[in-house]
N, C-alpha and C positions, 0 to 999 in steps of 0.2 A: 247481327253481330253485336255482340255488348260493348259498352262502350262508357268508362270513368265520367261521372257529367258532372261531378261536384265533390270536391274533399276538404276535409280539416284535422285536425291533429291537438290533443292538447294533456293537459292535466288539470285532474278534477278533487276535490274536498283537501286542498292545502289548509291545512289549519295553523295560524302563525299567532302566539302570543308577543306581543311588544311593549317594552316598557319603556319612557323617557325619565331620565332621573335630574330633579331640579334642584341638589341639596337633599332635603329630607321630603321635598315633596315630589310624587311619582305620579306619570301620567301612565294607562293602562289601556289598552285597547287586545281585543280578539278579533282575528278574522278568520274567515272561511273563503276561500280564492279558485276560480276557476278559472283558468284560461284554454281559449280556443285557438292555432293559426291556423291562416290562410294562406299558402305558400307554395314555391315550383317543385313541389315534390307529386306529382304525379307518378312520376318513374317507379316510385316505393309502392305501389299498389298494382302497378301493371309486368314490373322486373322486378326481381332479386334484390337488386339493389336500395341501399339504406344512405347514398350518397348526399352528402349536405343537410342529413336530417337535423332537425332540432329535438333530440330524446324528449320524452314525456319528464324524465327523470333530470332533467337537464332542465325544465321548466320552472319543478319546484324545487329545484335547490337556485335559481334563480330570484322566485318571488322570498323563500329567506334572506337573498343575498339584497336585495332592494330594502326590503323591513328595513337591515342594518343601517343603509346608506342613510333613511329617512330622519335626518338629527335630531329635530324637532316634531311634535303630535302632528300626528295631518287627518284628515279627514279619509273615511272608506273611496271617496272619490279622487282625493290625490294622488292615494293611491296605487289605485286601478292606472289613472292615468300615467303613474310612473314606470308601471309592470308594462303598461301595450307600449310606451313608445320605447321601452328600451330592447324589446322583442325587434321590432319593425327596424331601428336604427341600430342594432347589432349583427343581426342575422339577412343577409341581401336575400335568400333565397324567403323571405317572409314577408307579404306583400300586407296582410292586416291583422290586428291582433285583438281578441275578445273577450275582455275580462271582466267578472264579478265578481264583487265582495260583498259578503255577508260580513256586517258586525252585528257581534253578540252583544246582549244586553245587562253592560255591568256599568254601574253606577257606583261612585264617589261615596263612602257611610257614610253617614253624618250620625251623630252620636244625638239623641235624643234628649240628655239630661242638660247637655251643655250649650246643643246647637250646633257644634263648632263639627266642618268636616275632615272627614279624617285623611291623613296625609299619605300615606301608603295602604287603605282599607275599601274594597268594592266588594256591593252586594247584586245577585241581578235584580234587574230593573222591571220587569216585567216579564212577558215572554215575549214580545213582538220583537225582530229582528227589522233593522236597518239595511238596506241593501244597495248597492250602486254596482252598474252596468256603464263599462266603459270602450269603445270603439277605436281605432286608429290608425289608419294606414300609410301607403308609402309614397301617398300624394299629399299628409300631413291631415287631411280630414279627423276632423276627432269630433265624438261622440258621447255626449254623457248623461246618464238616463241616474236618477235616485230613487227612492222607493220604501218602501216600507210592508214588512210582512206578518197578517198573525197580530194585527193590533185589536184586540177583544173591546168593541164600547156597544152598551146598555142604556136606555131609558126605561123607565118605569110607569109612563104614562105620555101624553102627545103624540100617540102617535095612532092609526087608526088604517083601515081598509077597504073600500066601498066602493060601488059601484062597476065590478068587475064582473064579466060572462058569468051566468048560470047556466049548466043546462043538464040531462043528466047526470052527468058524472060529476057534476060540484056538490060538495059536501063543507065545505069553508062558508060559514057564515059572514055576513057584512057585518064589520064593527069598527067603533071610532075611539076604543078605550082597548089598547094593547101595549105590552112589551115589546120594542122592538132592539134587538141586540144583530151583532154580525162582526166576526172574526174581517176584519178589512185588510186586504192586499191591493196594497197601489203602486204605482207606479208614475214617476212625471220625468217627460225628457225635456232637458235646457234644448236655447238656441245656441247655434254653434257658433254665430258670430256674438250671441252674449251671453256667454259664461257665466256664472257667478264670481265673485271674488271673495265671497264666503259660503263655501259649501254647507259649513254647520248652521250657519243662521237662515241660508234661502230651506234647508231642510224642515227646521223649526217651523218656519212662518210659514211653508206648505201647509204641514203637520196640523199649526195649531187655526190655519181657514178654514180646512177638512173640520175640525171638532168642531169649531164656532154653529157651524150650520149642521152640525147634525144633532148637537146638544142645543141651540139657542144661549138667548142670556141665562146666568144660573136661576133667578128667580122663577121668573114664567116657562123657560125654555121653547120651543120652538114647534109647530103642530109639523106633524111628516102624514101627509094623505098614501105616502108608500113607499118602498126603500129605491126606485127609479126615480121619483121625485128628486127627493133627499141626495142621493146620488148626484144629479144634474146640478142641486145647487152649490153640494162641497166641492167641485171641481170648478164651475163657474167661479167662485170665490179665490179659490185656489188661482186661478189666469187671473185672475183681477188684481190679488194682492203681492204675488211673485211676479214684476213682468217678465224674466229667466224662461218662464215656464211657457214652452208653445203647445205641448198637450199633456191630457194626464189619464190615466186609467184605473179603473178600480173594477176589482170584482170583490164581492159583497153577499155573503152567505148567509143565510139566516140559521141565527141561532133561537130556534124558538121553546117557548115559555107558555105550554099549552093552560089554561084555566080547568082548574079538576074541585069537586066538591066531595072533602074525604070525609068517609062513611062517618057517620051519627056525629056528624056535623052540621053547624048554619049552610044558607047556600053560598055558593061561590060568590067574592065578595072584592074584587079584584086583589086578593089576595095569598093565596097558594096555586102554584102551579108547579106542573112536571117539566122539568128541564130536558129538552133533548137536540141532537145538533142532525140526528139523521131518521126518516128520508129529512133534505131541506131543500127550499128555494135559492136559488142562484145568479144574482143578477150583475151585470154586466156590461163595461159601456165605454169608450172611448171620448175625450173632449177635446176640440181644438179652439187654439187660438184666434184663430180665423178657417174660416171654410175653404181655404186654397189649403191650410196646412194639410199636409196626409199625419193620420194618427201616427203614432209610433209602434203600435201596435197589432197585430190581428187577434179578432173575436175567434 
């Protein structure tokens, strides 16, 4: 006999542009917003009936109607956390609410000649999107995970590969003089008993431990024996310098930078290479705070 063992309900790719107006100076934010409930709507999957539903369309004209409320700039994560608990404390039949927001990446001009930034003018920022995942339900539990997606960093030397399985099928030589690049998606969930009280700033100082260890100092920079290595130490870094932060995840692609010697040319010189992102390596890893912690995550 079949039998409903698990349901949810939501709306997905809300895209809200927001503006704060300070005078002549505007603050600017884009999101992208998805949310999921969790709710006693069973009956709508097993009967006809559509009683006490929360429409999908009822969702997003809700996360518009929140935008509004939000008077002053807030963060992707205040966000979220405004959208789940007004889901959970509006609607009885909705026991938890799942939301994520993607910010897009537009950055403040600044005007080059002058220095000076411009007070209604955004350029994007890069491609890497900013992201937070936010939880909430109807015992007050909340949940808030940030993240980052699509952040592209490169070295051009320090970094090497060696001592890894040969055996037939290896064709990968050992080397200690390589490119190592990789499109980085991460992920770090707060404690829930300690929050941040600045979401932009614990974001940053994630952000900029991740780099420190995968860049080093700018002079010398930092030797990486492998992207697992390198990996274990930006998140290690990451729990050390957020304490917020009880674990953090990253997956880490390589973008690799093959070494090619073109025709009626010198030899290869660590100096031209073929750029390419596929087939790639894909590595992958979970870090906790403490070893009671359970990841936030599954591999």
């Amino acid at each position: 006999m079949a039998t409903l063992a698990v349901h949810q309900h939501g709306k997905s790719k809300v895209r809200v542009g927001r503006v704060w107006r300070q005078g002549s100076r505007h603050t600017f934010c884009e999101w992208e917003v998805d949310v999921m409930l969790e709710s006693d709507m069973a009956h709508a999957y097993v009967t006809p009936s559509n009683k006490g539903m929360t429409a999908t369309d009822t969702q997003k004209n809700t996360i518009y109607s929140i935008a509004k409320r939000m008077s002053s700039y807030c963060s992707p994560e205040e966000f979220g956390i405004a959208v789940a608990k007004h889901f959970v404390t509006e609607y009885p039949l909705v026991s938890k609410a799942k939301v994520t927001v993607k910010l897009m990446p537009w950055s403040r001009y600044t005007d080059v000649a002058t220095g000076g930034s411009h007070n209604h003018g955004f350029t994007p920022n890069g491609s890497h999107i900013r992201t937070a995942y936010v939880t909430f339900d109807d015992t007050g539990d909340i949940s808030v995970t940030a993240g980052v997606q699509g952040l592209k960093v490169l070295k051009t030397t320090q970094s090497g590969y060696e001592g890894f399985l040969h055996d037939n099928y290896t064709l990968l030589k050992d080397t200690n003089e390589r490119i190592l690049a990789t499109s980085m998606t991460s992920t770090w969930k707060y404690c829930s008993k300690n929050l941040p009280t600045d979401y932009d700033k614990a974001y940053d100082s994630v952000l900029q431990a991740c780099l420190s260890k995968f860049f080093g100092p700018p002079g010398a920079g930092v030797f990486s024996p492998s992207v697992q290595y390198t990996l274990y130490q930006m998140g290690k870094h990451a729990i050390a310098t957020v304490p917020q932060v009880s674990s953090i995840f990253f997956n880490l692609p390589n973008l690799h930078f093959i070494p090619i010697s073109p025709v009626n040319s010198p030899p290869f010189h660590d100096d031209v290479y073929v750029a390419t992102s596929e087939p790639h390596g894909n590595i992958e890893a979970c870090i906790t705070r403490e070893s009671q912690v359970p990841p936030h995550c599954k591999l």
